[in-house]
PDB file of N, CA, C and O in Angstrom:
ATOM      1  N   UNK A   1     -31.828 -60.483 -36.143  1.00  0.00           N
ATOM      2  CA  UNK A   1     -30.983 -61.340 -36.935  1.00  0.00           C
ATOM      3  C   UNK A   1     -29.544 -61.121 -36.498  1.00  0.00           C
ATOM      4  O   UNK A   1     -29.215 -59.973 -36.199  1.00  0.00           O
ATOM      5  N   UNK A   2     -28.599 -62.165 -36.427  1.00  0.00           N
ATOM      6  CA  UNK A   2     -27.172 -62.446 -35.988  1.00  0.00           C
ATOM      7  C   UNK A   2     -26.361 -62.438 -37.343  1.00  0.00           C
ATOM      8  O   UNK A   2     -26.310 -63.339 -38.179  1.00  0.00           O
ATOM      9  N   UNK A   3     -25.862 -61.450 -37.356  1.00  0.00           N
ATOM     10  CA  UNK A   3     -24.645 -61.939 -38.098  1.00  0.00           C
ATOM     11  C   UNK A   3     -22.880 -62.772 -37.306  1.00  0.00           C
ATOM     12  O   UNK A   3     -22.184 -62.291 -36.411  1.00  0.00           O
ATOM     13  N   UNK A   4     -22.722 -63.739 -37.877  1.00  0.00           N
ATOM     14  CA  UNK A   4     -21.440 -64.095 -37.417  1.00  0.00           C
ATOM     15  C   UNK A   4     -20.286 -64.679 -38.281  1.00  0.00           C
ATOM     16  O   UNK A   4     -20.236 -65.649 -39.037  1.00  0.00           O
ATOM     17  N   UNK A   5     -18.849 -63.198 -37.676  1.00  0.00           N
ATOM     18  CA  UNK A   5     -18.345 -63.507 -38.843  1.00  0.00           C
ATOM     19  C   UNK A   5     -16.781 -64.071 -38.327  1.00  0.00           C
ATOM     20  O   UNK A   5     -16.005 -63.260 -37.822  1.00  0.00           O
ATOM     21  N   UNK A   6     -16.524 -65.019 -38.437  1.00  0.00           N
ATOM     22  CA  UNK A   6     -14.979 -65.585 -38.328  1.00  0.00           C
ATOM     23  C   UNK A   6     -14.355 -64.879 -39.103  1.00  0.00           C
ATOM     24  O   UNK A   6     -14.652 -63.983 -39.894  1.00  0.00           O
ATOM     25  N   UNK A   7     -13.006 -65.624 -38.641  1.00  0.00           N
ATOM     26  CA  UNK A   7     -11.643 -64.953 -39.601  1.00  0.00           C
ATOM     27  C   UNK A   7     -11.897 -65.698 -40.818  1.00  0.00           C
ATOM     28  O   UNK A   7     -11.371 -65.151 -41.787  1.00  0.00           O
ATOM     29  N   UNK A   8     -12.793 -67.216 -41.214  1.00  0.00           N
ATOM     30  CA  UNK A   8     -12.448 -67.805 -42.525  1.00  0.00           C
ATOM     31  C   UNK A   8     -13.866 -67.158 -43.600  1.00  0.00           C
ATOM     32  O   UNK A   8     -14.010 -67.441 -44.789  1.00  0.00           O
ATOM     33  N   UNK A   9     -14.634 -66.397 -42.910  1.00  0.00           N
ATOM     34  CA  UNK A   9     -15.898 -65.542 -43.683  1.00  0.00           C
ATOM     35  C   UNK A   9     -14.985 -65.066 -44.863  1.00  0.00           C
ATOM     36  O   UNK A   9     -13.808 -64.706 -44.834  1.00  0.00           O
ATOM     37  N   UNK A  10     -15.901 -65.172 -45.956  1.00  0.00           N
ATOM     38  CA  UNK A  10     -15.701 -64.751 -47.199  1.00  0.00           C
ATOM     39  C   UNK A  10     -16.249 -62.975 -47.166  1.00  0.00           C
ATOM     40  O   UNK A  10     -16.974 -62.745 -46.198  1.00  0.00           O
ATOM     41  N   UNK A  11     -16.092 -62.247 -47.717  1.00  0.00           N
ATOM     42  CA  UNK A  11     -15.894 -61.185 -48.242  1.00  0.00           C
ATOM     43  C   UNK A  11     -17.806 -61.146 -48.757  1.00  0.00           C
ATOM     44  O   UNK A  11     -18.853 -60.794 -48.213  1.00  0.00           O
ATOM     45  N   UNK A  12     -17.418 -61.704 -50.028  1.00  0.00           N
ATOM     46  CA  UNK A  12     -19.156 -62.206 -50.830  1.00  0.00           C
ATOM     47  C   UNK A  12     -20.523 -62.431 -49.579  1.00  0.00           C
ATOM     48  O   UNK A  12     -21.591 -61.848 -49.394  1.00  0.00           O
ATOM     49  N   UNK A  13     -19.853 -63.527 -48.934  1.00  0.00           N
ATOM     50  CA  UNK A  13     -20.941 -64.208 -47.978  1.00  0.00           C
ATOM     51  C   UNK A  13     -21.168 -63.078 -46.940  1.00  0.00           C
ATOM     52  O   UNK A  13     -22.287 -63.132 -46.430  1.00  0.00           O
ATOM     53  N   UNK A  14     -20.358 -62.046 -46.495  1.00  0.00           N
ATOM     54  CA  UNK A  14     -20.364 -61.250 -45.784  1.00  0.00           C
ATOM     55  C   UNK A  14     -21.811 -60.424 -46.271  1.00  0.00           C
ATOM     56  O   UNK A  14     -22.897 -60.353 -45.697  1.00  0.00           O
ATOM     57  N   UNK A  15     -21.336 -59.828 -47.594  1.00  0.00           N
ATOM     58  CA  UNK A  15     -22.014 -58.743 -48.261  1.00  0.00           C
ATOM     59  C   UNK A  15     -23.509 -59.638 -48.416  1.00  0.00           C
ATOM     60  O   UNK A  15     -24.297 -59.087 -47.648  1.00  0.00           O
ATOM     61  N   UNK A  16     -24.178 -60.772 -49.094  1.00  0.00           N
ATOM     62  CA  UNK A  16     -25.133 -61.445 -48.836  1.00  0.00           C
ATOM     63  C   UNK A  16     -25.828 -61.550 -47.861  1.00  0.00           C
ATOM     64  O   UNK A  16     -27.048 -61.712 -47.886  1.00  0.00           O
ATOM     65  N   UNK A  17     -25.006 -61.457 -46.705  1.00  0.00           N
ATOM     66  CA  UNK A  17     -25.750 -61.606 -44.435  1.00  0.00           C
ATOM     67  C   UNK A  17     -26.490 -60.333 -44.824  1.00  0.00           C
ATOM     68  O   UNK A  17     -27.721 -60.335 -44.829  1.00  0.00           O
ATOM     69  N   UNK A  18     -25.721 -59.133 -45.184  1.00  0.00           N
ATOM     70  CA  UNK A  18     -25.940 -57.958 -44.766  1.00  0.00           C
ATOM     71  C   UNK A  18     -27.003 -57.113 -46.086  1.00  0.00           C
ATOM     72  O   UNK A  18     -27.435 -55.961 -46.083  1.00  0.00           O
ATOM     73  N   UNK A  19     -27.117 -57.835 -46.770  1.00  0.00           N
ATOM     74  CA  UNK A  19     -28.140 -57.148 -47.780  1.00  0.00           C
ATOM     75  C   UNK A  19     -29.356 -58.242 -47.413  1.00  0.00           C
ATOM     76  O   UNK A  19     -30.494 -58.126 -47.867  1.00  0.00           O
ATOM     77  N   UNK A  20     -29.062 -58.994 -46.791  1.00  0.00           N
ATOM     78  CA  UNK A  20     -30.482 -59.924 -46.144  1.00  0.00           C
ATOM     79  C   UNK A  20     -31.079 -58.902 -45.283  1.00  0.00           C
ATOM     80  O   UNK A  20     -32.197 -58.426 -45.476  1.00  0.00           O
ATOM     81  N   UNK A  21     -30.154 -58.526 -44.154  1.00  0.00           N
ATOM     82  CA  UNK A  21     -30.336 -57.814 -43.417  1.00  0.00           C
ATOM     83  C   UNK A  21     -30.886 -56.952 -43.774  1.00  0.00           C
ATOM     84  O   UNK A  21     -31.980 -56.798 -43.231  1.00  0.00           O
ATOM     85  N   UNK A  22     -30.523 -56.014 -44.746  1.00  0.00           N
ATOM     86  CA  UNK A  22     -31.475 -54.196 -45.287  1.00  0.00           C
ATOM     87  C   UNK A  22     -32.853 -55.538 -45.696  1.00  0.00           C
ATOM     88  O   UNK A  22     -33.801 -55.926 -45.014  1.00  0.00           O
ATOM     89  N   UNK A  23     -32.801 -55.582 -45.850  1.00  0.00           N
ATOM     90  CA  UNK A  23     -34.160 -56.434 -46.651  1.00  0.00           C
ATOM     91  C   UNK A  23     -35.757 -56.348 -46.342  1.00  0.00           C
ATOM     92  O   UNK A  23     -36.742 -56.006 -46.997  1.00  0.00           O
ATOM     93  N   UNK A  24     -35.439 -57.018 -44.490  1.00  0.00           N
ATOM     94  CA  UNK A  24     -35.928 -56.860 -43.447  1.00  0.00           C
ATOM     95  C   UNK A  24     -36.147 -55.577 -43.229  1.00  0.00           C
ATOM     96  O   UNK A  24     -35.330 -54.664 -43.113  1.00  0.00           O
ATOM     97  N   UNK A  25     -37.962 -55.556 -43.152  1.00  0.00           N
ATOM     98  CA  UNK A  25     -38.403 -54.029 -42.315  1.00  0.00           C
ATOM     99  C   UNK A  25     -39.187 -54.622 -41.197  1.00  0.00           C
ATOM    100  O   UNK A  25     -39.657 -55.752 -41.072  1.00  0.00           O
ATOM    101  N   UNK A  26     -39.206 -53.829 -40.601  1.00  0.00           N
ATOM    102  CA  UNK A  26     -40.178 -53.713 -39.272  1.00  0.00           C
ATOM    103  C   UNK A  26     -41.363 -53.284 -39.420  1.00  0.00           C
ATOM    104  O   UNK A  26     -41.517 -52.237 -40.049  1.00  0.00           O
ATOM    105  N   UNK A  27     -42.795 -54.159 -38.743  1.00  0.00           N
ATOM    106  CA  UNK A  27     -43.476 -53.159 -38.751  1.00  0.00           C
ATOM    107  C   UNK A  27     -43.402 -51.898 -38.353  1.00  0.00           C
ATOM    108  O   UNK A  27     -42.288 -51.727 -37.858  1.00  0.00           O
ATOM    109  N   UNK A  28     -44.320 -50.499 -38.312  1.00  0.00           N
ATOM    110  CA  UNK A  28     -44.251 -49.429 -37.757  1.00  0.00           C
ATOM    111  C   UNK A  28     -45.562 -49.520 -36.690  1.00  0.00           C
ATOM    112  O   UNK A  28     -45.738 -50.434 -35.885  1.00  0.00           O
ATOM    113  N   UNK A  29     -46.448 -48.328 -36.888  1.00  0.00           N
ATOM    114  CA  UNK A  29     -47.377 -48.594 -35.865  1.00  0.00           C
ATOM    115  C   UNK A  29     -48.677 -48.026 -37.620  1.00  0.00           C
ATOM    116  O   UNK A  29     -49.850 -48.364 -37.780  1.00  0.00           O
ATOM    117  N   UNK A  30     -47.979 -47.315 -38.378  1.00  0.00           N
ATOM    118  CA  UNK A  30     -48.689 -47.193 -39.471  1.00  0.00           C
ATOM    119  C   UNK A  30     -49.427 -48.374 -40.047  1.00  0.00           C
ATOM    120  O   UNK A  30     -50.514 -48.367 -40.625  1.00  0.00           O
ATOM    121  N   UNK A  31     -48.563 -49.475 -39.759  1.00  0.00           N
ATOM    122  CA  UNK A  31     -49.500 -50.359 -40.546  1.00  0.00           C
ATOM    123  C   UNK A  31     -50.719 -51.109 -39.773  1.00  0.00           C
ATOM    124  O   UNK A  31     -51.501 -51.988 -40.132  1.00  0.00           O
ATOM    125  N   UNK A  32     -50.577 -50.512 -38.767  1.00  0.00           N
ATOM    126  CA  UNK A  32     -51.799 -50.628 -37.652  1.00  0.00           C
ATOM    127  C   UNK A  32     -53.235 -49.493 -37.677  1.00  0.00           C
ATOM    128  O   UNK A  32     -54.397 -49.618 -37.290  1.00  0.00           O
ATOM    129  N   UNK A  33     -52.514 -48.446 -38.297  1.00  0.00           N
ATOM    130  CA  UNK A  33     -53.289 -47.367 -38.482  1.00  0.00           C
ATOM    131  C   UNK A  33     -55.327 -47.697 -39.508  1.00  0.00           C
ATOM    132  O   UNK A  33     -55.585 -47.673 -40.711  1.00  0.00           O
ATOM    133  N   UNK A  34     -56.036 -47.892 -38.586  1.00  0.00           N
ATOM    134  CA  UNK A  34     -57.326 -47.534 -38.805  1.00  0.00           C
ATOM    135  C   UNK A  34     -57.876 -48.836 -38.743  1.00  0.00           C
ATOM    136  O   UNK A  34     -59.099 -48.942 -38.835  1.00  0.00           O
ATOM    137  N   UNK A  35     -57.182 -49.830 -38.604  1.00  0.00           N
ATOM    138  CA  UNK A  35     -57.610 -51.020 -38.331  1.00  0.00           C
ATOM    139  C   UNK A  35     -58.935 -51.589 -37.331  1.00  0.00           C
ATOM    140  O   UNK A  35     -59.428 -52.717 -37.350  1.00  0.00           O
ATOM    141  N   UNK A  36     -59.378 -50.263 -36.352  1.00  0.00           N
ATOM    142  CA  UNK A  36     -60.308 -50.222 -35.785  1.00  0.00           C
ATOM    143  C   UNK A  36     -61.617 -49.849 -35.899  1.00  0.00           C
ATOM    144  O   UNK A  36     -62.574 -49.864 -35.124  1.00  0.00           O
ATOM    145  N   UNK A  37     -61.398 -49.393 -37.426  1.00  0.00           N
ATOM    146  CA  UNK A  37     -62.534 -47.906 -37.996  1.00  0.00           C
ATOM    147  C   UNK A  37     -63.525 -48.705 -37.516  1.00  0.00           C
ATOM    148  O   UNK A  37     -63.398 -49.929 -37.541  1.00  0.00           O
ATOM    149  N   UNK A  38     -64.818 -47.994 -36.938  1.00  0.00           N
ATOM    150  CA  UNK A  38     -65.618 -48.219 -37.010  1.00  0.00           C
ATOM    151  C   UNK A  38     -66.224 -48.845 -35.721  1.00  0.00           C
ATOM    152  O   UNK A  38     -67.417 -48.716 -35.447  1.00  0.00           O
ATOM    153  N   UNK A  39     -65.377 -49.503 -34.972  1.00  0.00           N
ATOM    154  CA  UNK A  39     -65.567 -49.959 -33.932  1.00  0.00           C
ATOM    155  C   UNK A  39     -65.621 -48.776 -32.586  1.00  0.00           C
ATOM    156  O   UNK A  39     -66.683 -48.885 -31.973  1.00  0.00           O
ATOM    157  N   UNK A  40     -65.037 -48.088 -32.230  1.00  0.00           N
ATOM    158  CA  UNK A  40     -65.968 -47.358 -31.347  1.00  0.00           C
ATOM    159  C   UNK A  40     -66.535 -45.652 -31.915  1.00  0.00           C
ATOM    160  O   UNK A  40     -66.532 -44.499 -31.484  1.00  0.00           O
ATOM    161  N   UNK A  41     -66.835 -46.158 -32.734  1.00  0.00           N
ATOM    162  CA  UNK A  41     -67.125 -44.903 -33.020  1.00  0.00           C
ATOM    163  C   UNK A  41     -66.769 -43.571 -33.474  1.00  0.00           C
ATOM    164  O   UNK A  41     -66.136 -43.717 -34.519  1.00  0.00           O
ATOM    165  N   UNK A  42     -66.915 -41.907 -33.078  1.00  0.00           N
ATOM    166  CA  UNK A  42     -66.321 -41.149 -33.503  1.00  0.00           C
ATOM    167  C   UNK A  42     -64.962 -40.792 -32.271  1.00  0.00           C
ATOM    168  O   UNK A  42     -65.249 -40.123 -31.278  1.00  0.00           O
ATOM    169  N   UNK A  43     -63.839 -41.197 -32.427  1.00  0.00           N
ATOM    170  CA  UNK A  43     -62.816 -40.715 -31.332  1.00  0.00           C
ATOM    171  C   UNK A  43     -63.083 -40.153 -30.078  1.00  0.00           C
ATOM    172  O   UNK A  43     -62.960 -40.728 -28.996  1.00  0.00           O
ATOM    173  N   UNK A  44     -63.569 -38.650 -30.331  1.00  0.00           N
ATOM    174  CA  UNK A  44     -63.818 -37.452 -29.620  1.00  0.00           C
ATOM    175  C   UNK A  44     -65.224 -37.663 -28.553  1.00  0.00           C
ATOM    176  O   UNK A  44     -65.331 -37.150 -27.440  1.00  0.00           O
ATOM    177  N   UNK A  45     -66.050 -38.391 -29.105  1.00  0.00           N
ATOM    178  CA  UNK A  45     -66.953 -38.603 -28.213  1.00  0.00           C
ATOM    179  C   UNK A  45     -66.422 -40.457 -27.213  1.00  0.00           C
ATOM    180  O   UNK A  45     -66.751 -40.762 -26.067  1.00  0.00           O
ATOM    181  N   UNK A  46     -66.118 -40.758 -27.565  1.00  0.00           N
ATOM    182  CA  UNK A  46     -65.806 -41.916 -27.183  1.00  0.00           C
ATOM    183  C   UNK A  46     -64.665 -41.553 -25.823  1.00  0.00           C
ATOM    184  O   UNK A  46     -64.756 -42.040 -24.696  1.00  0.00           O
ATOM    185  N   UNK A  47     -63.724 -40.682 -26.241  1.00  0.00           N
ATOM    186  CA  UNK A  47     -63.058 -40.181 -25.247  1.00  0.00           C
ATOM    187  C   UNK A  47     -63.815 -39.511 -24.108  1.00  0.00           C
ATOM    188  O   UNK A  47     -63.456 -39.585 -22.933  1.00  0.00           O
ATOM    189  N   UNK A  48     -65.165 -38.682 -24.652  1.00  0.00           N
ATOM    190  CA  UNK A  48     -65.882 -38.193 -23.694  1.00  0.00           C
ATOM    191  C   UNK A  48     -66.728 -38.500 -22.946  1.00  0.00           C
ATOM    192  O   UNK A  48     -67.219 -37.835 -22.034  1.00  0.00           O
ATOM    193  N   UNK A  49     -67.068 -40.036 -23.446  1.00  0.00           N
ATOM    194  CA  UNK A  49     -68.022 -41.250 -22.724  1.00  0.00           C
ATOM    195  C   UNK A  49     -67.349 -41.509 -22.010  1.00  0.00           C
ATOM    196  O   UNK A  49     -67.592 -40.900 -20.968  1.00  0.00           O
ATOM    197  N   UNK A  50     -66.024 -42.531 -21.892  1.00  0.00           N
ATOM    198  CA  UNK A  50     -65.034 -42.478 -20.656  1.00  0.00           C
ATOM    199  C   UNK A  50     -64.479 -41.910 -20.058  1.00  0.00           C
ATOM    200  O   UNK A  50     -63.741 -42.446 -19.230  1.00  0.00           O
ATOM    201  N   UNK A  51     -64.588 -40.078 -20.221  1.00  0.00           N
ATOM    202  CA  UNK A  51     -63.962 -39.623 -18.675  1.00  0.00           C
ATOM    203  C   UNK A  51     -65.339 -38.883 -18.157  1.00  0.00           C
ATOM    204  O   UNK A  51     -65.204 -38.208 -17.136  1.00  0.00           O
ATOM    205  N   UNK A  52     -66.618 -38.936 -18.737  1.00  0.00           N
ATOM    206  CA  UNK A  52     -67.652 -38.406 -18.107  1.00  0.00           C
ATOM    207  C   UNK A  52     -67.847 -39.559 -17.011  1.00  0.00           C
ATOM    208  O   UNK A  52     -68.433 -40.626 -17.191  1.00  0.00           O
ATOM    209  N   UNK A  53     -67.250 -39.130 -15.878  1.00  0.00           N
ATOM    210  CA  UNK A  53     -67.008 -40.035 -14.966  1.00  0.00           C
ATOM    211  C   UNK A  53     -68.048 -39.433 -13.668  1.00  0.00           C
ATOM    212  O   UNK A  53     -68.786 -40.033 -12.887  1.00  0.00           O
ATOM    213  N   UNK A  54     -67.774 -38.177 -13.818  1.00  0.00           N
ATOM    214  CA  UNK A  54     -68.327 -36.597 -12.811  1.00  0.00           C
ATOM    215  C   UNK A  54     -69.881 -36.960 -12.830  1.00  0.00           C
ATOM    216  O   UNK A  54     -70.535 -37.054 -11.792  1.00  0.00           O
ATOM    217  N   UNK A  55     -70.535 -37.201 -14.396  1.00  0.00           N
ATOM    218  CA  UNK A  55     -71.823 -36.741 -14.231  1.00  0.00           C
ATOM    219  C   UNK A  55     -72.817 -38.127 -13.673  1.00  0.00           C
ATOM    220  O   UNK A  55     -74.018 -37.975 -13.450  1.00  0.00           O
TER     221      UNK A  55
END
């Protein structure tokens, strides 16, 4: 988001841009967190299916 502020910006309208602004969050990666359950399985072996590459 842009704020843009001339010399004729109000004071008020200023403070309004900028509490819009806090307003706005970002996702994180938390809200991604487990979204997969279940799909491959238990982690630890799944990791060990793809680098059992050797045997």
């Amino acid at each position: 988001m842009v704020i843009t502020i001339n010399k004729d910006t109000k004071a008020e309208d200023l403070d309004k841009a900028l509490k819009k602004l806090q307003k706005t969050k970002k996702k994180g990666m938390s809200s991604f967190y487990g979204k997969l359950k279940g799909t491959f399985g238990d982690g630890l072996e799944y990791q060990k299916k793809l680098r059992d590459e050797w045997d």
